[in-house]
C-alpha positions as a printed Julia matrix, in Angstrom:
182×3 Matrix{Float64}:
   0.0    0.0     0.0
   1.09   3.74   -0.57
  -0.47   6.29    0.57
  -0.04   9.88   -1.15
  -0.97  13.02    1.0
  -3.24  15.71    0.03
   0.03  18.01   -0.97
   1.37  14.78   -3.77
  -1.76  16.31   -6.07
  -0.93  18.43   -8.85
  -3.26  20.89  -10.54
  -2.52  21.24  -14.19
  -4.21  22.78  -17.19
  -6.62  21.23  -19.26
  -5.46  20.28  -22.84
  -7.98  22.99  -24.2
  -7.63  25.61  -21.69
 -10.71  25.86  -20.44
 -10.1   24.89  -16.65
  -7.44  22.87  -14.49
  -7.05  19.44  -13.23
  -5.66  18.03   -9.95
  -4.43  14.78  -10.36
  -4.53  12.67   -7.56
  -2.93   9.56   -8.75
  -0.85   8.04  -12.01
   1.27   5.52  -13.24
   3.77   8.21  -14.7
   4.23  11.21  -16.45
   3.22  10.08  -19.68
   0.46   8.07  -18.25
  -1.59   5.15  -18.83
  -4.02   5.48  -16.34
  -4.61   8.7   -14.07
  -7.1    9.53  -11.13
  -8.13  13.22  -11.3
 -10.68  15.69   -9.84
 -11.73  18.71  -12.36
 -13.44  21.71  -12.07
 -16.14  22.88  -13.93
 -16.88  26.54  -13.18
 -19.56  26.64  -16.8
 -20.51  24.97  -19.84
 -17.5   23.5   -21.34
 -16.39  21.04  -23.96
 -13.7   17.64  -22.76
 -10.35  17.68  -24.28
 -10.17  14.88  -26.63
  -8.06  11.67  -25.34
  -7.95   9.22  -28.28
  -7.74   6.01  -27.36
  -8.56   6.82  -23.92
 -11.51   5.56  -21.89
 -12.58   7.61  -19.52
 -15.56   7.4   -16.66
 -16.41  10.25  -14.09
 -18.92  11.09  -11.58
 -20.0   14.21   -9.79
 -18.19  14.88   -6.77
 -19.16  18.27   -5.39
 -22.16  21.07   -6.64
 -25.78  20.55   -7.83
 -25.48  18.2   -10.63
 -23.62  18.22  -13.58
 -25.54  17.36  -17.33
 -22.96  15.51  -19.88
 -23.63  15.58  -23.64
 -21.61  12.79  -24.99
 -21.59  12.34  -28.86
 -25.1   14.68  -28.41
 -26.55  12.08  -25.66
 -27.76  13.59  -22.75
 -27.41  12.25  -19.39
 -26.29  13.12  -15.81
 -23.34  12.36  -14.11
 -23.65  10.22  -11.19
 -22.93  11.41   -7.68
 -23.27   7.37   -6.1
 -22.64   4.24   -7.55
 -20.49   3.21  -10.98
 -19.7    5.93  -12.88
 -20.62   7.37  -16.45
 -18.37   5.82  -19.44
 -17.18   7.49  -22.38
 -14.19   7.45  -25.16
 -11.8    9.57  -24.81
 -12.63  10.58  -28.92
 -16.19  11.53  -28.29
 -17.39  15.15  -28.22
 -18.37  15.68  -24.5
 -19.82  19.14  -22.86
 -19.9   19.65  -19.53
 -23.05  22.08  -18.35
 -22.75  22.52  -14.54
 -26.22  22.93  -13.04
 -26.0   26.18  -10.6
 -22.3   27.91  -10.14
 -20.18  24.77  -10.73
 -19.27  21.75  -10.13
 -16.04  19.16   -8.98
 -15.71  16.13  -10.89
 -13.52  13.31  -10.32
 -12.55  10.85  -13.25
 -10.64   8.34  -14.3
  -8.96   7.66  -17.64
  -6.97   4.31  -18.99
  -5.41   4.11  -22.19
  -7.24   1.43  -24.26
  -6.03  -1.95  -25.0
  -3.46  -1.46  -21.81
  -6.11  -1.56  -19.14
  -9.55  -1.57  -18.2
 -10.8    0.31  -15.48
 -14.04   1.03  -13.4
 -14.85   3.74  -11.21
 -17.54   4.11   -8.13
 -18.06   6.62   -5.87
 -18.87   5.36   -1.95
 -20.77   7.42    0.46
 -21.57   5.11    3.38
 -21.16   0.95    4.56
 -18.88  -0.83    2.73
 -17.54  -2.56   -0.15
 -15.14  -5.11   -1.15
 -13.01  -4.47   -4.74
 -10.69  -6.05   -6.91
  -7.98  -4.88   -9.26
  -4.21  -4.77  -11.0
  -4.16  -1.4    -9.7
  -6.93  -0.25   -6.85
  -6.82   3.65   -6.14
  -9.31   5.43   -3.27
  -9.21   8.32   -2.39
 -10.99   9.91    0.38
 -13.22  12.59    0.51
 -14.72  14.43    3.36
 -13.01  12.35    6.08
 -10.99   9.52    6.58
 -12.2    5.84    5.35
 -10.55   2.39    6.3
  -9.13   0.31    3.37
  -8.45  -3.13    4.27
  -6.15  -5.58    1.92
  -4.88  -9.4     2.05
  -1.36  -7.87    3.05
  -2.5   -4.71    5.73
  -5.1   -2.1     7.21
  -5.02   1.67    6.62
  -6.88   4.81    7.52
  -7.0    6.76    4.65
  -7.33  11.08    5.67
  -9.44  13.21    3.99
  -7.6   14.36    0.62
  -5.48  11.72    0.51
  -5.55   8.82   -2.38
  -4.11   5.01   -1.35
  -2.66   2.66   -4.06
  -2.84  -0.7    -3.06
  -3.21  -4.36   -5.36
  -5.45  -6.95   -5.2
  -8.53  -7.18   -3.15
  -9.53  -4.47   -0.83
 -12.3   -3.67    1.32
 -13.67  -0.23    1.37
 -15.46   1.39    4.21
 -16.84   4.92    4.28
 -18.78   6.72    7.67
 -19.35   9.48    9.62
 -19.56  11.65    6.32
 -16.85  10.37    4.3
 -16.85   9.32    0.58
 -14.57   7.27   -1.36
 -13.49   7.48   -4.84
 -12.61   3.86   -6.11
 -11.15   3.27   -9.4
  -9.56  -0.25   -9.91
  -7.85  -1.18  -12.96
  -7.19  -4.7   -14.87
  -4.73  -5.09  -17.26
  -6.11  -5.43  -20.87
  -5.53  -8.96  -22.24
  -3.75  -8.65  -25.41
């Protein structure tokens, strides 16, 4: 397990311009897969990522509406996730001032990857690679090899099969990632 604090985050332009990034947790610079919240202060379009397959869900404001490909839907706030290719034409259209997002992105044909977001209880996941972060408080992340408490703001890497347990206000962020097969 490694566990990165709050300050390991870097906030970084998006591709197009039109807002930052803080990326919680990759694989390397020139990444092929990356954890990352995003702000949305208006209407925007995605950068494109070909070959890229991304998933995000709503992490702070009133809701967020995605047009994907011109396919309306909302973005989660509980629960797996919205998918999408990193080639489609997506707009983001904040309902109210705003909105955080948190998303992850694998490069195609080198992993697969699923993202949830966990309010409260528990759950038990399974991955190559098994990011959480924690939001809003500290959550316990239990593995074959150790136990953690994870603070708020800070994202754990761990392998294998973990257990995931959010309360007392705290949500988790859980992206877990299996290696493509050829």
């Amino acid at each position: 397990m490694l566990l990165l604090p709050a300050t390991a985050a870097r906030r970084m332009p998006w591709k197009n311009g039109a807002g930052f990034t803080t990326v919680l947790a990759t694989d390397a610079d020139v990444w092929s897969w990356r954890l990352a919240i995003a702000d949305v202060p208006s209407r925007a379009a995605f950068s494109p990522y070909p070959d890229v397959d991304r998933q995000l869900s709503l992490l702070e404001g009133e809701g967020l509406w995605l047009e994907i490909d011109g396919a309306r839907c909302r973005a989660p706030r509980e629960g797996h996730a919205v998918a999408f290719r990193g080639e489609a034409r997506v707009i983001g259209e904040p309902v109210g001032d705003g909105v955080r997002d948190v998303n992850l992105m694998v490069r195609r044909g080198i992993w697969r990857g699923a993202l949830q977001m966990l309010a409260t209880g528990a759950t038990d996941v399974t991955g190559d690679v098994v990011v959480v972060h924690a939001i809003g408080g500290a959550i316990s992340v239990s593995s074959e090899a150790a136990m953690t408490t994870v603070p708020g703001g800070a994202t754990l890497l761990t392998t294998g099969c973990a257990n995931v347990r959010c309360d007392g206000g705290a949500t988790a962020a859980i992206a877990t990632m299996q290696a493509a097969q050829g």
